[in-house]
C-alpha positions as CSV (number, residue, x, y, z in Angstrom):
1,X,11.9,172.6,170.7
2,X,13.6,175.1,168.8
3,X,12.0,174.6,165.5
4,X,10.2,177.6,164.6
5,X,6.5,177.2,162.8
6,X,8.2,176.9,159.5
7,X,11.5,175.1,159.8
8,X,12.6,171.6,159.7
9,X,15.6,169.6,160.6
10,X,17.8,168.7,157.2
11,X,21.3,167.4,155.8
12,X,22.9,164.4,157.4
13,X,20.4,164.2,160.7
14,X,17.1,164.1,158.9
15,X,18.4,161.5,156.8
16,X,19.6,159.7,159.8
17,X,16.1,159.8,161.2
18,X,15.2,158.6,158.0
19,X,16.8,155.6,158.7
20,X,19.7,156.5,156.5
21,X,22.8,154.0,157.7
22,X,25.9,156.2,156.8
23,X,24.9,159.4,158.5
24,X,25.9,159.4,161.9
25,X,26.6,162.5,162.3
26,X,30.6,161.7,162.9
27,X,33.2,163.8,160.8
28,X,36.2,162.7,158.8
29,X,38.4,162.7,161.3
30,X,36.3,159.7,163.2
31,X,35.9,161.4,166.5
32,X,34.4,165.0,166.2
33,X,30.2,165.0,166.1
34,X,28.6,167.4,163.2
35,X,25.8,170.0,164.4
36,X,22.4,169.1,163.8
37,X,20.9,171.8,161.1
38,X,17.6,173.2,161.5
39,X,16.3,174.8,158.2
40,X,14.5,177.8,159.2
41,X,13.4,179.5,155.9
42,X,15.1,182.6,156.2
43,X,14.4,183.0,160.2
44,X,17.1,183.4,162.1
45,X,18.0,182.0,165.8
46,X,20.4,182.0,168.4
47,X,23.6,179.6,167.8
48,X,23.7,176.5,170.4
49,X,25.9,174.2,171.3
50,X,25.6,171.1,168.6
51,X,23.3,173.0,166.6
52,X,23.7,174.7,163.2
53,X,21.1,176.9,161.3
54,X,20.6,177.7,157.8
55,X,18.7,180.5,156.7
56,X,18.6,179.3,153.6
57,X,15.2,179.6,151.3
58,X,13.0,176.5,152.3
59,X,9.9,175.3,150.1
60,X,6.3,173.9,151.6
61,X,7.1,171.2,149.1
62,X,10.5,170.6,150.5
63,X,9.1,169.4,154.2
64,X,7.7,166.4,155.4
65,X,6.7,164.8,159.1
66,X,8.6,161.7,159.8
67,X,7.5,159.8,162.8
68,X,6.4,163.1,164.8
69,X,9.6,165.3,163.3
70,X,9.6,167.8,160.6
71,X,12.6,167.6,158.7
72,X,13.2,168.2,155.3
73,X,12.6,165.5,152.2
74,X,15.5,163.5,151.2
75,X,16.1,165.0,148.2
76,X,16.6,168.8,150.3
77,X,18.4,166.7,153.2
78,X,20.9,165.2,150.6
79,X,21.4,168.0,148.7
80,X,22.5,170.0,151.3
81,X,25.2,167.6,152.5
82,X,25.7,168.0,149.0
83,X,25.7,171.5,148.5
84,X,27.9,172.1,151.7
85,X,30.3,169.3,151.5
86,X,34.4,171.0,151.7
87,X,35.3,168.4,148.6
88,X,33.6,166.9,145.4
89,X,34.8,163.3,146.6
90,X,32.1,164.1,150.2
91,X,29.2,165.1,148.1
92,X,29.6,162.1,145.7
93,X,29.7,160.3,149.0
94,X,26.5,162.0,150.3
95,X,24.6,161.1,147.0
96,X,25.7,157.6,147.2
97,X,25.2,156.4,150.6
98,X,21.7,158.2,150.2
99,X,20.9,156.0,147.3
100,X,22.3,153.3,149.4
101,X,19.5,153.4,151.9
102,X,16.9,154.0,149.0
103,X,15.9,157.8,149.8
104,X,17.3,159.4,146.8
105,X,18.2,158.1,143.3
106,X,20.5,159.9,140.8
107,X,18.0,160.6,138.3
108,X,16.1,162.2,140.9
109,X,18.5,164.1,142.2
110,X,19.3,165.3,138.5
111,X,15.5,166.6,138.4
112,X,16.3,168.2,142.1
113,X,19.3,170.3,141.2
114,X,18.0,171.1,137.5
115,X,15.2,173.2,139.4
116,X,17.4,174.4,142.1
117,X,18.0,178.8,142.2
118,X,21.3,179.6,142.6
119,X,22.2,179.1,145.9
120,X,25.7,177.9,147.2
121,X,27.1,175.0,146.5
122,X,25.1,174.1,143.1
123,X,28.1,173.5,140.8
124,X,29.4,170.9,143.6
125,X,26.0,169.4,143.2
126,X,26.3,169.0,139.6
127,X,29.8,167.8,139.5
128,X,28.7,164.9,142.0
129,X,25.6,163.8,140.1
130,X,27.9,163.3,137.2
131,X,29.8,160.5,139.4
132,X,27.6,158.9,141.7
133,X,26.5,155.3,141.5
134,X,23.5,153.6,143.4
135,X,24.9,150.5,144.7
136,X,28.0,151.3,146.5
137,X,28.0,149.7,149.9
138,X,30.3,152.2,151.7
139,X,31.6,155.6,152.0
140,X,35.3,153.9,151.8
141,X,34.3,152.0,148.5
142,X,32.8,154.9,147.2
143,X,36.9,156.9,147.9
144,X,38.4,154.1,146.2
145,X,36.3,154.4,143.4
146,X,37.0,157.9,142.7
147,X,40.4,157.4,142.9
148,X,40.7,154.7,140.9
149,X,38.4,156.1,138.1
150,X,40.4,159.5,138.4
151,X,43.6,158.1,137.7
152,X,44.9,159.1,134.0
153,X,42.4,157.4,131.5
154,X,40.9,155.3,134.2
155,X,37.4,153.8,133.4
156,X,34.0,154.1,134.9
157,X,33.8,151.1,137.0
158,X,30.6,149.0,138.2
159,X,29.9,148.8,142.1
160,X,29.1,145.2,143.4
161,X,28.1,143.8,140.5
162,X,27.6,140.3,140.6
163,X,29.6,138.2,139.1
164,X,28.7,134.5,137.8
165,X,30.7,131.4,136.0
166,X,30.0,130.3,132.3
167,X,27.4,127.9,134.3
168,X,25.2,130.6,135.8
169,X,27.1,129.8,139.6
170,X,27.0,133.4,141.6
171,X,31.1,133.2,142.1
172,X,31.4,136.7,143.7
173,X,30.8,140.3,144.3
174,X,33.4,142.6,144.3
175,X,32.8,146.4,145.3
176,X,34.2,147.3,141.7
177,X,34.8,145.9,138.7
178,X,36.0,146.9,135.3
179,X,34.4,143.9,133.0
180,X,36.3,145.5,130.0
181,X,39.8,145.1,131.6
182,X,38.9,142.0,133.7
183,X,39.8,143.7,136.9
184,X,38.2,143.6,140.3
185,X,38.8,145.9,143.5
186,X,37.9,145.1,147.3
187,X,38.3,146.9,150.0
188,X,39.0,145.4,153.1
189,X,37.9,147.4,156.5
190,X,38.4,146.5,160.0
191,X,35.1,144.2,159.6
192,X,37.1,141.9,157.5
193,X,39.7,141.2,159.8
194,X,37.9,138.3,162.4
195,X,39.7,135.0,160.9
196,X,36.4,133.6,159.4
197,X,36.2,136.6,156.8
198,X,39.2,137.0,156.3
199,X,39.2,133.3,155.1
200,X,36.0,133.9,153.1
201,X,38.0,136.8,151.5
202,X,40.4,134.8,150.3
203,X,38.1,132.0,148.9
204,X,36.7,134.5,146.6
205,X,40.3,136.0,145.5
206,X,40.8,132.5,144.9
207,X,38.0,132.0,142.9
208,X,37.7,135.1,140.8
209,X,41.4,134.9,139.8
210,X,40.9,130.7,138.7
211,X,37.8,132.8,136.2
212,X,40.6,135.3,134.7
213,X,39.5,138.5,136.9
214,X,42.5,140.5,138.5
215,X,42.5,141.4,141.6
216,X,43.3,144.6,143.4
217,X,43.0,145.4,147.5
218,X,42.9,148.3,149.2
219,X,42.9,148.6,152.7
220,X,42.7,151.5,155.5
221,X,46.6,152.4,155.8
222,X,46.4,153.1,151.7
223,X,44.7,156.6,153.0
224,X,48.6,157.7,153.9
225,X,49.7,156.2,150.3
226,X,47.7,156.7,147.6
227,X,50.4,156.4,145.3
228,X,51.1,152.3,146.4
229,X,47.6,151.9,146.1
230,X,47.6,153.9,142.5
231,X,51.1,151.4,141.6
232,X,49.0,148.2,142.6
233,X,45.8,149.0,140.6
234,X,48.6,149.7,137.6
235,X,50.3,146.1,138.3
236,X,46.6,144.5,138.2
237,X,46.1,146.2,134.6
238,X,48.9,144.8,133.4
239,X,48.7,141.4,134.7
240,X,45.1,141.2,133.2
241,X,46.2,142.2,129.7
242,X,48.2,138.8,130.0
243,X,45.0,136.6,130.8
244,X,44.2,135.4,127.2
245,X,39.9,136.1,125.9
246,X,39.7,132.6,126.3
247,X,40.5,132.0,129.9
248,X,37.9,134.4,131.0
249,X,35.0,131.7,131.9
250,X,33.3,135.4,134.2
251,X,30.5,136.6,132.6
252,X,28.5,139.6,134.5
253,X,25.0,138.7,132.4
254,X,23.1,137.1,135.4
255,X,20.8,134.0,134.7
256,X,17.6,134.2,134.3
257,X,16.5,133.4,137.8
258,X,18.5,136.4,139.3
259,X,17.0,139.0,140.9
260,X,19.0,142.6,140.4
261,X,18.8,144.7,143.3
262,X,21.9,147.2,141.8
263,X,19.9,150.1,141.5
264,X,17.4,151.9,143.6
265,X,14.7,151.4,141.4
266,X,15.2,147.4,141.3
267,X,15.6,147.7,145.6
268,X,12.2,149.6,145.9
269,X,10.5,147.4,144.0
270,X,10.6,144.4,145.7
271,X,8.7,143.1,148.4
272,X,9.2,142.8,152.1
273,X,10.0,138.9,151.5
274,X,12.2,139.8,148.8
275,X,13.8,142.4,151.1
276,X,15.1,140.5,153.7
277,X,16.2,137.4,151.4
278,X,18.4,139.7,149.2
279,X,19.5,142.6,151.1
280,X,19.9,141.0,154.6
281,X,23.9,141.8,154.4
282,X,23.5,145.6,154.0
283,X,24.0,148.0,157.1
284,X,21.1,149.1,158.5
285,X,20.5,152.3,160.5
Protein backbone atom coordinates (compact mmCIF):
# COMPACT_ATOMS: atom_id res chain seq x y z
CA UNK A 1 0.00 0.00 0.00
CA UNK A 2 2.66 2.31 0.20
CA UNK A 3 4.44 1.65 -2.96
CA UNK A 4 4.27 4.59 -5.07
CA UNK A 5 3.52 4.08 -9.10
CA UNK A 6 7.22 3.53 -9.57
CA UNK A 7 8.75 1.73 -6.71
CA UNK A 8 9.33 -1.75 -5.72
CA UNK A 9 10.19 -3.65 -2.64
CA UNK A 10 14.22 -4.78 -2.85
CA UNK A 11 17.27 -6.16 -0.76
CA UNK A 12 16.78 -9.07 1.62
CA UNK A 13 12.55 -9.11 1.47
CA UNK A 14 12.18 -9.25 -2.28
CA UNK A 15 14.48 -11.99 -2.31
CA UNK A 16 12.62 -13.65 0.42
CA UNK A 17 9.46 -13.43 -1.57
CA UNK A 18 11.43 -14.84 -4.13
CA UNK A 19 11.69 -17.82 -2.31
CA UNK A 20 15.23 -17.08 -1.26
CA UNK A 21 15.90 -19.45 2.08
CA UNK A 22 18.57 -17.35 4.00
CA UNK A 23 16.73 -14.05 4.04
CA UNK A 24 14.54 -13.79 6.87
CA UNK A 25 14.78 -10.64 7.56
CA UNK A 26 16.59 -11.43 11.21
CA UNK A 27 19.89 -9.47 11.99
CA UNK A 28 23.22 -10.74 13.29
CA UNK A 29 22.44 -10.62 16.54
CA UNK A 30 19.59 -13.46 16.06
CA UNK A 31 16.65 -11.51 17.57
CA UNK A 32 16.22 -7.96 16.05
CA UNK A 33 13.90 -7.96 12.60
CA UNK A 34 15.54 -5.70 9.50
CA UNK A 35 12.96 -3.11 7.82
CA UNK A 36 11.50 -4.03 4.76
CA UNK A 37 12.96 -1.49 1.84
CA UNK A 38 10.86 -0.01 -0.65
CA UNK A 39 12.82 1.38 -3.70
CA UNK A 40 11.18 4.43 -4.65
CA UNK A 41 13.29 5.89 -7.52
CA UNK A 42 14.17 8.97 -6.07
CA UNK A 43 10.55 9.69 -4.39
CA UNK A 44 10.59 10.19 -1.05
CA UNK A 45 8.02 9.05 1.81
CA UNK A 46 7.34 9.14 5.30
CA UNK A 47 9.45 6.73 7.67
CA UNK A 48 7.32 3.85 9.34
CA UNK A 49 7.67 1.59 11.76
CA UNK A 50 9.54 -1.73 10.02
CA UNK A 51 9.99 0.09 6.97
CA UNK A 52 13.06 1.58 5.19
CA UNK A 53 13.21 3.63 1.94
CA UNK A 54 15.83 4.20 -0.50
CA UNK A 55 15.78 6.90 -2.75
CA UNK A 56 18.19 5.57 -4.60
CA UNK A 57 18.09 5.73 -8.75
CA UNK A 58 15.76 2.64 -9.84
CA UNK A 59 15.77 1.37 -13.62
CA UNK A 60 12.35 0.09 -15.58
CA UNK A 61 14.70 -2.80 -16.26
CA UNK A 62 15.55 -3.36 -12.67
CA UNK A 63 11.62 -4.32 -11.72
CA UNK A 64 9.64 -7.18 -12.01
CA UNK A 65 6.01 -8.59 -10.60
CA UNK A 66 6.40 -11.60 -8.57
CA UNK A 67 3.19 -13.26 -7.64
CA UNK A 68 1.10 -9.83 -7.55
CA UNK A 69 4.26 -7.74 -5.87
CA UNK A 70 6.62 -5.51 -7.55
CA UNK A 71 9.90 -5.81 -6.10
CA UNK A 72 13.02 -5.44 -7.64
CA UNK A 73 15.09 -8.31 -9.82
CA UNK A 74 17.40 -10.39 -7.98
CA UNK A 75 20.29 -9.03 -9.27
CA UNK A 76 19.15 -5.14 -7.81
CA UNK A 77 17.71 -7.05 -4.55
CA UNK A 78 21.21 -8.71 -3.98
CA UNK A 79 23.13 -6.05 -4.75
CA UNK A 80 21.76 -3.92 -2.38
CA UNK A 81 22.26 -6.25 0.50
CA UNK A 82 25.34 -6.10 -1.08
CA UNK A 83 25.98 -2.61 -1.47
CA UNK A 84 24.70 -1.80 2.14
CA UNK A 85 26.12 -4.58 4.04
CA UNK A 86 28.41 -2.92 7.47
CA UNK A 87 31.26 -5.65 6.52
CA UNK A 88 32.79 -7.39 3.30
CA UNK A 89 32.36 -10.97 5.06
CA UNK A 90 27.90 -9.83 5.01
CA UNK A 91 27.99 -8.98 1.40
CA UNK A 92 30.05 -12.13 0.40
CA UNK A 93 27.25 -13.77 2.44
CA UNK A 94 24.52 -11.94 0.52
CA UNK A 95 25.96 -13.11 -2.87
CA UNK A 96 26.33 -16.53 -1.75
CA UNK A 97 23.15 -17.53 -0.14
CA UNK A 98 21.54 -15.78 -3.35
CA UNK A 99 23.33 -18.17 -5.58
CA UNK A 100 22.31 -20.72 -3.13
CA UNK A 101 18.68 -20.42 -3.99
CA UNK A 102 19.55 -19.99 -7.74
CA UNK A 103 18.51 -16.20 -8.22
CA UNK A 104 21.82 -14.77 -8.91
CA UNK A 105 25.16 -16.27 -10.16
CA UNK A 106 28.63 -14.66 -9.83
CA UNK A 107 29.25 -14.15 -13.24
CA UNK A 108 26.14 -12.29 -13.42
CA UNK A 109 26.57 -10.39 -10.71
CA UNK A 110 30.13 -9.37 -12.29
CA UNK A 111 28.09 -8.15 -15.47
CA UNK A 112 25.54 -6.24 -12.75
CA UNK A 113 28.19 -4.25 -10.89
CA UNK A 114 30.41 -3.67 -14.13
CA UNK A 115 27.35 -1.48 -15.37
CA UNK A 116 26.55 -0.09 -12.05
CA UNK A 117 27.04 4.32 -11.62
CA UNK A 118 28.68 5.15 -8.76
CA UNK A 119 26.43 4.79 -6.14
CA UNK A 120 27.36 3.69 -2.48
CA UNK A 121 28.61 0.72 -1.67
CA UNK A 122 30.21 -0.39 -5.22
CA UNK A 123 33.73 -1.11 -4.04
CA UNK A 124 32.09 -3.56 -1.25
CA UNK A 125 30.36 -5.00 -4.23
CA UNK A 126 33.44 -5.69 -6.11
CA UNK A 127 35.49 -6.89 -3.18
CA UNK A 128 32.61 -9.59 -2.57
CA UNK A 129 32.32 -10.79 -6.13
CA UNK A 130 36.05 -11.51 -5.93
CA UNK A 131 35.16 -14.16 -3.06
CA UNK A 132 31.98 -15.56 -3.42
CA UNK A 133 31.29 -19.22 -4.30
CA UNK A 134 27.90 -20.78 -5.57
CA UNK A 135 27.51 -23.75 -3.65
CA UNK A 136 27.90 -22.86 -0.05
CA UNK A 137 25.04 -24.27 1.93
CA UNK A 138 24.96 -21.66 4.76
CA UNK A 139 25.71 -18.29 5.94
CA UNK A 140 27.89 -19.96 8.81
CA UNK A 141 29.89 -22.04 6.18
CA UNK A 142 30.27 -19.22 4.11
CA UNK A 143 32.17 -17.25 7.80
CA UNK A 144 34.26 -20.15 8.17
CA UNK A 145 35.36 -20.03 4.79
CA UNK A 146 36.55 -16.55 4.87
CA UNK A 147 38.30 -17.03 7.72
CA UNK A 148 39.97 -19.90 6.89
CA UNK A 149 40.98 -18.64 3.38
CA UNK A 150 42.11 -15.23 5.10
CA UNK A 151 44.36 -16.74 7.33
CA UNK A 152 48.23 -15.94 6.18
CA UNK A 153 48.76 -17.76 2.82
CA UNK A 154 45.60 -19.77 3.22
CA UNK A 155 44.10 -21.28 -0.04
CA UNK A 156 40.93 -20.82 -1.98
CA UNK A 157 38.93 -23.69 -0.78
CA UNK A 158 35.96 -25.75 -2.62
CA UNK A 159 32.41 -25.63 -1.03
CA UNK A 160 30.67 -29.16 -0.78
CA UNK A 161 32.41 -30.74 -3.20
CA UNK A 162 31.80 -34.27 -3.40
CA UNK A 163 34.08 -36.42 -2.56
CA UNK A 164 34.39 -40.22 -3.94
CA UNK A 165 36.90 -43.41 -3.27
CA UNK A 166 39.42 -44.76 -5.92
CA UNK A 167 36.22 -47.03 -6.78
CA UNK A 168 33.85 -44.19 -7.84
CA UNK A 169 31.77 -44.83 -4.06
CA UNK A 170 30.33 -41.11 -3.11
CA UNK A 171 32.23 -41.28 0.51
CA UNK A 172 31.30 -37.65 1.64
CA UNK A 173 30.68 -33.98 1.33
CA UNK A 174 32.32 -31.69 3.32
CA UNK A 175 31.37 -27.83 3.33
CA UNK A 176 35.16 -27.20 2.33
CA UNK A 177 37.84 -28.77 1.21
CA UNK A 178 41.38 -27.99 0.14
CA UNK A 179 42.14 -31.20 -2.34
CA UNK A 180 45.75 -29.77 -2.58
CA UNK A 181 46.46 -30.03 1.16
CA UNK A 182 44.07 -33.01 1.72
CA UNK A 183 42.05 -31.10 4.28
CA UNK A 184 38.42 -31.01 4.96
CA UNK A 185 36.31 -28.51 7.18
CA UNK A 186 32.64 -29.08 8.70
CA UNK A 187 30.72 -27.11 10.52
CA UNK A 188 28.57 -28.37 12.90
CA UNK A 189 25.25 -26.15 13.95
CA UNK A 190 22.66 -26.82 16.38
CA UNK A 191 20.91 -29.10 13.54
CA UNK A 192 23.63 -31.60 14.04
CA UNK A 193 23.23 -32.12 17.53
CA UNK A 194 19.98 -34.82 17.60
CA UNK A 195 22.01 -38.29 18.33
CA UNK A 196 21.27 -39.77 14.81
CA UNK A 197 23.38 -36.90 13.06
CA UNK A 198 25.58 -36.57 15.18
CA UNK A 199 26.37 -40.32 14.62
CA UNK A 200 26.21 -39.82 10.89
CA UNK A 201 28.81 -37.04 11.45
CA UNK A 202 31.08 -39.18 12.82
CA UNK A 203 30.73 -41.99 10.17
CA UNK A 204 31.92 -39.70 7.61
CA UNK A 205 34.94 -38.24 9.93
CA UNK A 206 35.52 -41.82 10.11
CA UNK A 207 35.51 -42.43 6.67
CA UNK A 208 37.29 -39.41 5.13
CA UNK A 209 40.15 -39.74 7.60
CA UNK A 210 40.56 -43.94 6.68
CA UNK A 211 40.93 -42.05 2.66
CA UNK A 212 43.86 -39.63 3.98
CA UNK A 213 41.66 -36.31 4.20
CA UNK A 214 42.18 -34.18 7.46
CA UNK A 215 39.70 -33.10 9.24
CA UNK A 216 38.84 -29.80 10.82
CA UNK A 217 35.37 -28.71 12.92
CA UNK A 218 34.13 -25.73 13.76
CA UNK A 219 31.31 -25.27 15.73
CA UNK A 220 29.05 -22.14 17.16
CA UNK A 221 31.12 -21.27 20.44
CA UNK A 222 34.34 -20.79 17.90
CA UNK A 223 32.54 -17.23 17.15
CA UNK A 224 34.12 -16.07 20.73
CA UNK A 225 37.55 -17.79 19.66
CA UNK A 226 38.67 -17.50 16.42
CA UNK A 227 42.12 -17.89 17.29
CA UNK A 228 41.35 -21.93 18.69
CA UNK A 229 39.57 -22.35 15.69
CA UNK A 230 42.64 -20.63 13.48
CA UNK A 231 45.23 -23.16 15.87
CA UNK A 232 43.08 -26.26 14.92
CA UNK A 233 42.82 -25.64 11.08
CA UNK A 234 46.89 -25.12 11.62
CA UNK A 235 47.13 -28.64 13.52
CA UNK A 236 45.04 -30.29 10.50
CA UNK A 237 47.73 -28.78 7.96
CA UNK A 238 50.30 -30.31 9.66
CA UNK A 239 48.93 -33.59 10.29
CA UNK A 240 48.09 -33.87 6.55
CA UNK A 241 51.57 -33.11 5.41
CA UNK A 242 52.33 -36.44 7.29
CA UNK A 243 49.68 -38.64 5.17
CA UNK A 244 52.06 -40.06 2.53
CA UNK A 245 50.73 -39.43 -1.76
CA UNK A 246 50.04 -42.87 -1.54
CA UNK A 247 47.61 -43.23 1.22
CA UNK A 248 45.30 -40.79 -0.38
CA UNK A 249 42.72 -43.40 -2.06
CA UNK A 250 40.12 -39.59 -2.32
CA UNK A 251 39.81 -38.47 -5.50
CA UNK A 252 37.27 -35.29 -6.19
CA UNK A 253 36.95 -36.34 -10.25
CA UNK A 254 33.29 -37.79 -10.05
CA UNK A 255 32.37 -40.90 -12.12
CA UNK A 256 30.87 -40.72 -14.98
CA UNK A 257 27.30 -41.29 -13.89
CA UNK A 258 27.44 -38.16 -11.49
CA UNK A 259 25.34 -35.45 -11.82
CA UNK A 260 27.15 -31.96 -10.65
CA UNK A 261 24.81 -29.62 -9.16
CA UNK A 262 27.91 -27.25 -7.65
CA UNK A 263 27.23 -24.38 -9.51
CA UNK A 264 24.08 -22.44 -10.45
CA UNK A 265 24.33 -23.10 -13.89
CA UNK A 266 24.43 -27.10 -13.37
CA UNK A 267 21.24 -26.50 -10.59
CA UNK A 268 19.08 -24.58 -13.21
CA UNK A 269 19.53 -26.88 -15.69
CA UNK A 270 18.09 -29.78 -14.49
CA UNK A 271 14.69 -30.86 -14.43
CA UNK A 272 11.90 -31.00 -11.88
CA UNK A 273 12.67 -34.84 -11.40
CA UNK A 274 16.23 -34.22 -11.24
CA UNK A 275 15.41 -31.48 -8.64
CA UNK A 276 13.92 -33.21 -6.03
CA UNK A 277 16.24 -36.42 -6.38
CA UNK A 278 19.46 -34.30 -5.98
CA UNK A 279 18.68 -31.28 -4.07
CA UNK A 280 16.02 -32.62 -1.69
CA UNK A 281 18.55 -31.89 1.46
CA UNK A 282 18.83 -28.12 0.76
CA UNK A 283 16.79 -25.44 2.91
CA UNK A 284 13.98 -24.26 1.32
CA UNK A 285 12.14 -21.00 1.85
Amino acid sequence: MLLPTYGAITGWAALRWQRAAWFDGVSDDGHTSRPVTLATGGRTLRQQPGIAVSEEGLSPSELMVVDGLRVTHPLRSTSFEMRHARFDEQAVTALDMSAYSDLVSIEEMVGHVARMLPVTGVPRCRRAVALADENSWSPRETRMRLLWEGMADGPRLLCNVPVFDRLGRHVATPDLLDPAAGVAGEYEGSVHLPAARRAHDVRREHELRILGLEYVTMVGADQADLAGLQARITAAYGRARRVPDDQRAWTIQPPAWWVSTTSVAQRRALTVAQRERLLTHRRVA
